[in-house]
C-alpha positions as CSV (number, residue, x, y, z in Angstrom):
1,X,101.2,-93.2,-10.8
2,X,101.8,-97.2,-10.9
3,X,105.6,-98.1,-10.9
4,X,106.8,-101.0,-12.5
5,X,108.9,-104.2,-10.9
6,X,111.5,-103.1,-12.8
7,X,111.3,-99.0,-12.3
8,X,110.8,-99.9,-7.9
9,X,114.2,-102.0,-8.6
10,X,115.8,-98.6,-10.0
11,X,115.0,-97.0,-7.5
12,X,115.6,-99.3,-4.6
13,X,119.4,-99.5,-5.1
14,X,120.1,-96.1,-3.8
15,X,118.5,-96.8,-0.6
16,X,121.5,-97.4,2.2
17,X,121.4,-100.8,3.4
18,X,121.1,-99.2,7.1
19,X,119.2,-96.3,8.4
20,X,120.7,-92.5,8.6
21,X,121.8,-91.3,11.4
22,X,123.1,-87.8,12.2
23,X,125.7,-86.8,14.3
24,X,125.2,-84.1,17.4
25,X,126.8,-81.4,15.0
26,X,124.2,-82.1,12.2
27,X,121.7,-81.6,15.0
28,X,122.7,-78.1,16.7
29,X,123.1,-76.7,13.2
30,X,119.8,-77.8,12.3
31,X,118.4,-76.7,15.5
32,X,120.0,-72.5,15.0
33,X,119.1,-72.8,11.4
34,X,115.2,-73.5,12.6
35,X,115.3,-70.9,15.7
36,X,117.4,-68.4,12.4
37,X,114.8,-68.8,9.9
38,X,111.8,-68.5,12.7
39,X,113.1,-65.0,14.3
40,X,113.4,-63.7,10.9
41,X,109.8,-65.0,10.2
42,X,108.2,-62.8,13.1
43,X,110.6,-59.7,13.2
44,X,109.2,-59.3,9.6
45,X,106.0,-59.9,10.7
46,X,106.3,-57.3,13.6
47,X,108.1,-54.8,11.4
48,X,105.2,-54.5,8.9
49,X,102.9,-54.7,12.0
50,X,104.7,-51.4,13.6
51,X,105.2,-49.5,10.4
52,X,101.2,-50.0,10.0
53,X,101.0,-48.3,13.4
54,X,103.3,-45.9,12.7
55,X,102.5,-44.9,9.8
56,X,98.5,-44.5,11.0
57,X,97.1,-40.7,11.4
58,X,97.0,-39.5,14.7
59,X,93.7,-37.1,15.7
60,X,95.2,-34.5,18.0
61,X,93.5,-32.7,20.3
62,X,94.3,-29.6,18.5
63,X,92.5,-31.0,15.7
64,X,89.4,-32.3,17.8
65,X,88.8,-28.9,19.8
66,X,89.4,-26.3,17.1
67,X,86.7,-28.5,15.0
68,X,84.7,-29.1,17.9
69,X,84.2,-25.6,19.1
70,X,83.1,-24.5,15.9
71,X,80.9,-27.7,15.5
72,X,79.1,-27.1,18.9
73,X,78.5,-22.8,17.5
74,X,76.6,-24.6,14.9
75,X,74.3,-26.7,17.2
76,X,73.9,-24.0,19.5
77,X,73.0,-21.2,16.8
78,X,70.3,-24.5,15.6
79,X,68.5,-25.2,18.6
80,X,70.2,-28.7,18.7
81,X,70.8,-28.8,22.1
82,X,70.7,-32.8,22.6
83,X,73.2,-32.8,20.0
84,X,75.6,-30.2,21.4
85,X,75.3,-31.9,24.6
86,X,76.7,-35.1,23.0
87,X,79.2,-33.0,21.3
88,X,80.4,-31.6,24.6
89,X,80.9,-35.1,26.3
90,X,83.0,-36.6,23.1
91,X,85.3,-33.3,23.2
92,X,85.8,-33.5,26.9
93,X,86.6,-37.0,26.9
94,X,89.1,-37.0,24.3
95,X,90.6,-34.2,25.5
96,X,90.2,-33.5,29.7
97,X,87.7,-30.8,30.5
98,X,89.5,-27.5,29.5
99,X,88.1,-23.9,30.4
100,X,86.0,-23.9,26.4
101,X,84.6,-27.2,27.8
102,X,83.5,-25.6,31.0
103,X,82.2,-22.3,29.2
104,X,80.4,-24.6,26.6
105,X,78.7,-26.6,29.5
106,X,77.5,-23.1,31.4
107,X,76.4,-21.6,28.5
108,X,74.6,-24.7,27.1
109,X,72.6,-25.8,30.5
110,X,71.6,-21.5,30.5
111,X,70.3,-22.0,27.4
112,X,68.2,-24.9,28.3
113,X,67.1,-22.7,31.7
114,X,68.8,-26.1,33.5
115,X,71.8,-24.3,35.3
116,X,72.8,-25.6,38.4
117,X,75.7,-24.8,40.9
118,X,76.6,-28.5,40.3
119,X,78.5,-27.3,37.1
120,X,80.8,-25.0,38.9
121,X,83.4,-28.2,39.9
122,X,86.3,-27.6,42.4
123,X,88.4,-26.3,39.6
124,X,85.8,-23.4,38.7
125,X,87.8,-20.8,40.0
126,X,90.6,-21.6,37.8
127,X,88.2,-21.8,34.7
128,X,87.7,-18.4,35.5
129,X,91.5,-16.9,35.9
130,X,92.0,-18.8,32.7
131,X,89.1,-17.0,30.8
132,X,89.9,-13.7,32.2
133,X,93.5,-14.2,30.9
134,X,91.8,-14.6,27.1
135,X,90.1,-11.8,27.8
136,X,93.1,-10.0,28.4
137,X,95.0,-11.3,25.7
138,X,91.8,-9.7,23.3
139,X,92.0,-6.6,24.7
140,X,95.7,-6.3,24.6
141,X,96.0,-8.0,21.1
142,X,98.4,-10.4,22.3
143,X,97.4,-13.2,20.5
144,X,101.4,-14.5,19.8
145,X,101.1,-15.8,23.2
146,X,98.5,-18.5,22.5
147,X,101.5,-20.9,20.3
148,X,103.6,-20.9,23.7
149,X,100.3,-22.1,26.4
150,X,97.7,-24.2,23.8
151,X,97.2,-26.7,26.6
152,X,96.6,-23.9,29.3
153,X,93.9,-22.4,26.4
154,X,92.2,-25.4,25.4
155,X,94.0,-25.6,21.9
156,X,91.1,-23.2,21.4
157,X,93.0,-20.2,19.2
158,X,92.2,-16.7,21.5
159,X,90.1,-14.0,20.5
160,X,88.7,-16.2,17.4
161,X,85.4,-17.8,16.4
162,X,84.3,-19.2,19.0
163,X,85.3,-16.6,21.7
164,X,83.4,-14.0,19.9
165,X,80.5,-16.5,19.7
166,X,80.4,-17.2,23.2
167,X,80.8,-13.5,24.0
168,X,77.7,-12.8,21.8
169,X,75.6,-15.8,23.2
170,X,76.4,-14.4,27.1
171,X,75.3,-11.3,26.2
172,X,71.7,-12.4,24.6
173,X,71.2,-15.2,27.1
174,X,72.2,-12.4,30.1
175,X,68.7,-10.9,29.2
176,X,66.4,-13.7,30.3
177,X,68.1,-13.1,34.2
178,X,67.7,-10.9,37.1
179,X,70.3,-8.6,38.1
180,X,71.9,-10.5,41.0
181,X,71.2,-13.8,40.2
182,X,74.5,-16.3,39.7
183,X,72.7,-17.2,36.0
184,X,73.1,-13.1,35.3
185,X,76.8,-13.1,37.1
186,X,77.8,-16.1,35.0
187,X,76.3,-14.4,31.5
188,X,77.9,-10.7,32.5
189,X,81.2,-12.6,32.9
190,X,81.3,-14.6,30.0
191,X,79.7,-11.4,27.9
192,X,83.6,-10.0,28.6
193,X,82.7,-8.3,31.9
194,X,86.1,-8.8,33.4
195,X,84.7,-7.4,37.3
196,X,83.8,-10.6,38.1
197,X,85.9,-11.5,41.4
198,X,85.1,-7.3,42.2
199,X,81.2,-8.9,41.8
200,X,81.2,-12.3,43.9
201,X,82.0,-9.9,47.0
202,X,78.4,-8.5,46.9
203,X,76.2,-9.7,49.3
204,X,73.6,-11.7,46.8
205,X,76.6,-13.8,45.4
206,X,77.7,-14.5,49.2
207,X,75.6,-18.3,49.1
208,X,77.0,-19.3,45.6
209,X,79.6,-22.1,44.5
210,X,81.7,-20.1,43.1
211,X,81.4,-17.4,45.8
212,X,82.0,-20.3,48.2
213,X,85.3,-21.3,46.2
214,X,86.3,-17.2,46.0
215,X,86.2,-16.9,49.8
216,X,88.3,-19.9,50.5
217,X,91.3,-18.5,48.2
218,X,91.0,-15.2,49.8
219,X,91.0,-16.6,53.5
220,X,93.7,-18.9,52.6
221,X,96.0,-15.8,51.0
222,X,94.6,-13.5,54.0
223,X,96.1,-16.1,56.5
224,X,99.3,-16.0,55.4
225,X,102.1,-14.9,57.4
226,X,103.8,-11.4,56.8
227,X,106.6,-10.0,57.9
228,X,106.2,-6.9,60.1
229,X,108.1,-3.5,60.9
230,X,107.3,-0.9,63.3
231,X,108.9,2.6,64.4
232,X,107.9,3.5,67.6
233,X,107.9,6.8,69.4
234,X,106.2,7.4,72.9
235,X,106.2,8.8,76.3
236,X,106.8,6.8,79.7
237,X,104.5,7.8,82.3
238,X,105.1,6.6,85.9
239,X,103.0,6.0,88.7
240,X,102.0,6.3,92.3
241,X,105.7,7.2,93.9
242,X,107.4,6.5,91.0
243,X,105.8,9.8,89.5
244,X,108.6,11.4,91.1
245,X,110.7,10.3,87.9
246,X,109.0,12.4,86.0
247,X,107.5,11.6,82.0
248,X,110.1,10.4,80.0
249,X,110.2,10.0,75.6
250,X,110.7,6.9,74.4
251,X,112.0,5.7,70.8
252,X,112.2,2.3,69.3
253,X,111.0,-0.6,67.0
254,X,109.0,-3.7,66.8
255,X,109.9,-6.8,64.3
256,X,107.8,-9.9,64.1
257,X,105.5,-11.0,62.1
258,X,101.5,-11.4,61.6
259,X,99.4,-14.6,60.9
260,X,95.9,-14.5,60.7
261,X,94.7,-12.9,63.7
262,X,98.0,-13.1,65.8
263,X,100.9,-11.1,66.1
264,X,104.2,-11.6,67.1
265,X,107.1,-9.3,68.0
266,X,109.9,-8.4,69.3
267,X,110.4,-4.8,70.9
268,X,113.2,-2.8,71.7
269,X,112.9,0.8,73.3
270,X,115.2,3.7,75.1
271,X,113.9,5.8,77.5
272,X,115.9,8.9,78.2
273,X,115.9,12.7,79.4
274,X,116.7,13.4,83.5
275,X,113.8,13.5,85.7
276,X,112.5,17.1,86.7
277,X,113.1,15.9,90.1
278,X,116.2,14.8,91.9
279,X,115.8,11.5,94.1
280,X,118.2,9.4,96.5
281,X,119.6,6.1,94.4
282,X,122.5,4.1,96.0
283,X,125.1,1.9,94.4
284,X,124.7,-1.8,95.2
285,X,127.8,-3.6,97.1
286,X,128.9,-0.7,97.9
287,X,129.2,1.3,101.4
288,X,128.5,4.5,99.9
289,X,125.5,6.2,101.3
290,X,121.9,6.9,99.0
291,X,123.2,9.6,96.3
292,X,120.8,12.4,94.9
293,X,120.5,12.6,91.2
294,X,118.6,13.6,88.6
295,X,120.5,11.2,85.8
296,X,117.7,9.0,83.9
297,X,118.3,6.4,81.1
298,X,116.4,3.4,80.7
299,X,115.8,0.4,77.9
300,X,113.2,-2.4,77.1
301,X,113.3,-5.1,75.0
302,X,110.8,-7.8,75.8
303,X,108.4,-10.2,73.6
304,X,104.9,-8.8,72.9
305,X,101.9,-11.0,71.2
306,X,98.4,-9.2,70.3
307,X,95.8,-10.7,68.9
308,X,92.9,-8.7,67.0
309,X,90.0,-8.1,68.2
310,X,88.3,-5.5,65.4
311,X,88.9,-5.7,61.6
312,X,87.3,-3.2,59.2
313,X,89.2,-2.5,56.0
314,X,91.3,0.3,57.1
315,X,90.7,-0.6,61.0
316,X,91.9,-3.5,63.4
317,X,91.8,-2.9,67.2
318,X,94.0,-5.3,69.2
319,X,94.1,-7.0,72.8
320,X,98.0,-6.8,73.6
321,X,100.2,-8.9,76.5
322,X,104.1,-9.3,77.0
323,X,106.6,-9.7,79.0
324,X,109.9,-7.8,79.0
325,X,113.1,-6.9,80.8
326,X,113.2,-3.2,81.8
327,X,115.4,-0.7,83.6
328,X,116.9,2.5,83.8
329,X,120.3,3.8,85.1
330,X,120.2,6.4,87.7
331,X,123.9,6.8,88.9
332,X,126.5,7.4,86.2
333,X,130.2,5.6,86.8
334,X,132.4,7.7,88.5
335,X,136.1,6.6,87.7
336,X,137.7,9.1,90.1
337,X,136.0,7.4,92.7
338,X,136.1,3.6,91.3
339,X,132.1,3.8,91.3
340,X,130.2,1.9,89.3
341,X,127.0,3.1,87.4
342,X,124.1,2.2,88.9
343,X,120.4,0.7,87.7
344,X,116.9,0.2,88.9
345,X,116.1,-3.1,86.7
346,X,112.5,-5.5,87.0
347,X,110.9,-7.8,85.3
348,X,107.9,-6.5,83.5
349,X,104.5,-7.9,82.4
350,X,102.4,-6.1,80.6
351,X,98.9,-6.0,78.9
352,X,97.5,-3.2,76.5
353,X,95.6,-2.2,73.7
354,X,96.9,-1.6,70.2
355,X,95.0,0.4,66.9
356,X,96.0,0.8,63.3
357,X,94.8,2.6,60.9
358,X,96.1,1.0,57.3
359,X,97.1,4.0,54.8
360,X,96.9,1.2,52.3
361,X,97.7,-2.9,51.6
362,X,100.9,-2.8,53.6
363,X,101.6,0.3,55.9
364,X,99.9,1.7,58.8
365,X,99.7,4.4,61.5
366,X,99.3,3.3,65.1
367,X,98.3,3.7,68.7
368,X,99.2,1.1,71.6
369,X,98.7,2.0,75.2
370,X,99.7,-0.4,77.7
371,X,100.0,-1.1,81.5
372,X,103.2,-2.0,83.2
373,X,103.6,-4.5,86.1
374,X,106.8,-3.6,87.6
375,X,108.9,-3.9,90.6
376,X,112.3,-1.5,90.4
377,X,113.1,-2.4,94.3
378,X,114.6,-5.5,93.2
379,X,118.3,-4.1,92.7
380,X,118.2,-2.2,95.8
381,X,119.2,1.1,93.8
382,X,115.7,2.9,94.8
383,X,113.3,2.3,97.1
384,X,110.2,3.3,95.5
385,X,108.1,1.9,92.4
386,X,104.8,2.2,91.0
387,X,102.8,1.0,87.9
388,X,104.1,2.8,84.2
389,X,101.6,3.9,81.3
390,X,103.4,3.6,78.2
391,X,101.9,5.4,75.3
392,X,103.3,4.6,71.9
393,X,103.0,6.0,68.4
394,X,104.0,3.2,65.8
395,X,104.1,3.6,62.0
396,X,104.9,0.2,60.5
397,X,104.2,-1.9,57.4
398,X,103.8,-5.7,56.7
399,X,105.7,-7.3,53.9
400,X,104.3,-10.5,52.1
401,X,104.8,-9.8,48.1
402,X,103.2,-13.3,47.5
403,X,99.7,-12.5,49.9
404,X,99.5,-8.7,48.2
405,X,100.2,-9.9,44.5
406,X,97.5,-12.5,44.7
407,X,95.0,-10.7,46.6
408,X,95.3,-7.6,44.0
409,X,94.7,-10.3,41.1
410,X,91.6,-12.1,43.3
411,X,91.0,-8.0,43.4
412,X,90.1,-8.2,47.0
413,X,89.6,-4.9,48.7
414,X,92.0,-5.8,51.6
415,X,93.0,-2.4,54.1
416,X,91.6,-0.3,51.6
C-alpha cells in the first residue's frame, strides 16, 4: 500500500520530536517479564514431556518371563531350537539370568546333544538349592509362598506350566544318557529327582563342574570351627620308682574347640585315692624329718593341641602334644602342729594318641593315651619320679549349629 503526501503527514505528527528512551526501571521489568514468560514456556514444555513418560506402559519382568517361559515350551515342543535360543538370550537380558533361565539353557543345549560343563557358571550350585526349593514347594502344595519371593523364583509362578513342562522334557530327554553321565544327572534332577547333592558324591560325578562347585561348599562348611566338650574319666599309671604310688582314677574335662584338622583345648583333671603303698614325703622349709604316708591327691590342668591324622566317617585317629602343670599333695596340714600340707608339683610335657568314634554329626566316644614327661623332685617333697601313662576315656560332642544345618541341607554324609 502507497500512502499519500497528505496521509504520511497524518501520521508523521505523532512521532516525538526526539527519540524514546527508557529508564533503568522500564528495563528490569522488561527484563523478569522476558526470563517470566520464558520459564513458563519450558516448564510447560517439560510438564507434557514428563507426563508422556509417565504415562508410557512399563514391560515388567513379571510380564516378560511368565510370557517368555511359555513362549520358549512352544519352540521347544516345535523343534525351533534357533529360535528358543534367541528367545533365551532376550529373556535373560531383560531380566538377569534367573534359575528358569539356567534350566531353559541346560535343557535346550541337551536337546541339541551340545551340553557342556561351560553352562554350569559359578552360581550353579545356587540354581540348584533354588530349583530344589520349587520342588519342595510342589510337593508340599505351598504355592502361597511364591507372591512373597517372585525375584528369588524367576517371577516364574511354581508348580505351573512350565515346571511341569520342564519336568516332562528331563524325563524324555534323560533316556538318550548313560547312567552316570552329568547329561543323565542333570536330566534325573530336573525330572524332580530331588537326591541330587546325595548323587554328586558318587565317584563318576567326582570330575564334574558342578561336583567341583559341591565340594568346595562342603570343605568350606567342614572347615569351620566348632565348639568342643569332653568328659573325661581315666586311670594314672606311674612309672619306674614312681610305681610305688600306685594306679590312681582320674576325672575331668576338656573345652576347646576344633578347626579343620586341628584341635584345641583346655584340660582340667583330679587324681585321687591313697596309694597302696606308704612312702617318705617331707615338708619344704621345714626342719621336720621325711614323713611316711599314704595320702594322695593330685590335679592337672594344662593346654593340649591334636591334630588328625585318620578320618573315616565315624573314625578320626589323632597325634596329640601339650603341656601342663601337674602335682599331687602327699602330706595333709596339720594345725596342731602349724604344718603345712605338702606337694610334689612338675612341669609336664606330654605327647599321645587320641581316637573317636562319632555316634552321630556331633557326639563321640573316645580313647587318648598319652606319655608324661615329668620331674616331681623339683619341690623337694619326694625324692623319686618316673614317666606317667595316662589313659583316658572321653565322651564329648562338638557344637556348630550353622556347619551341621548346612551340611544336612548340602546332605553330606558327615560322621555318619
Amino acid at each position: 500500500m502507497n500512502l499519500t503526501f497528505n496521509q504520511f503527514a497524518f501520521l508523521n505528527q505523532f512521532k516525538p520530536d526526539k527519540p524514546v528512551r527508557l529508564n533503568q526501571i522500564q528495563i528490569g521489568l522488561m527484563k523478569h517479564l522476558f526470563l517470566f514468560l520464558t520459564i513458563l514456556l519450558v516448564t510447560k514444555v517439560s510438564a507434557q514431556d514428563f507426563d508422556h513418560l509417565a504415562a508410557r506402559p512399563q514391560i515388567e519382568c513379571s510380564d516378560i518371563s511368565l510370557n517368555s517361559s511359555l513362549l520358549f515350551e512352544e519352540l521347544f515342543l516345535a523343534h525351533n531350537t534357533d529360535s528358543a535360543a534367541q528367545l533365551l538370550t532376550y529373556w535373560r537380558s531383560r531380566c538377569g539370568m534367573r534359575e528358569p533361565i539356567h534350566r531353559a539353557y541346560i535343557l535346550l543345549a541337551l536337546k541339541n546333544n551340545q551340553f557342556q560343563d561351560s553352562l554350569l557358571t559359578d552360581n550353579a550350585l545356587y540354581f540348584v538349592f533354588n530349583y530344589l526349593n520349587r520342588l519342595e514347594m510342589m510337593r508340599e502344595q505351598s504355592y502361597f509362598a511364591y507372591d512373597n519371593y517372585k525375584p528369588y523364583f524367576g517371577f516364574v509362578p511354581v508348580g505351573q506350566e512350565f515346571d511341569n513342562f520342564t519336568i516332562r522334557a528331563a524325563k524324555e530327554l534323560k533316556r538318550n544318557f548313560e547312567v552316570g553321565t552329568i547329561e543323565y544327572l542333570l536330566c534325573d534332577f530336573y525330572g524332580g529327582n530331588e537326591d541330587v547333592f546325595a548323587n554328586l558324591q558318587a565317584e563318576e560325578y567326582k570330575e564334574s563342574a558342578l561336583a567341583s562347585q559341591y565340594h568346595e561348599v562342603v570343605a568350606k562348611n567342614l572347615n569351620s570351627p566348632e565348639f568342643h566338650m569332653a568328659w573325661i574319666t581315666g586311670v594314672w599309671i606311674p612309672t619306674v620308682a614312681l610305681s610305688k604310688l600306685g594306679v590312681h582314677p582320674e576325672l575331668g574335662f576338656q573345652m576347646g574347640y576344633k578347626k579343620e584338622k586341628m584341635n584345641y583345648d583346655l584340660t582340667m583333671a583330679l587324681k585321687f585315692i591313697n596309694s597302696p603303698n606308704e612312702f617318705y614325703a617331707k615338708r619344704p622349709k621345714s626342719d621336720a624329718g621325711p614323713e611316711l604316708t599314704d595320702y594322695f591327691f593330685g590335679g592337672y590342668i594344662g593346654v593340649d593341641v591334636g591334630r588328625d591324622v585318620y578320618v573315616n566317617r565315624k573314625h578320626e585317629m589323632q597325634i596329640t602334644g601339650g603341656i601342663a602343670f601337674d602335682g599331687f599333695t602327699v602330706l595333709e596340714a596339720d594345725d596342731d602342729n602349724n604344718l603345712k600340707s605338702a606337694s610334689a608339683n612338675s612341669y609336664n610335657f606330654n605327647l599321645g594318641m587320641g581316637y573317636r568314634y562319632y555316634l552321630n554329626q556331633s557326639f563321640y566316644l573316645g580313647l587318648k593315651v598319652k606319655y608324661n614327661l615329668v620331674d616331681y623332685t623339683l619341690t623337694d617333697v619326694i625324692d623319686f619320679s618316673g614317666f606317667p601313662i595316662t589313659i583316658h576315656f572321653l565322651i564329648g560332642g562338638f557344637e556348630n549349629s550353622v556347619k551341621r544345618k548346612n551340611l544336612r541341607e548340602l546332605k553330606y554324609k558327615w560322621r555318619e
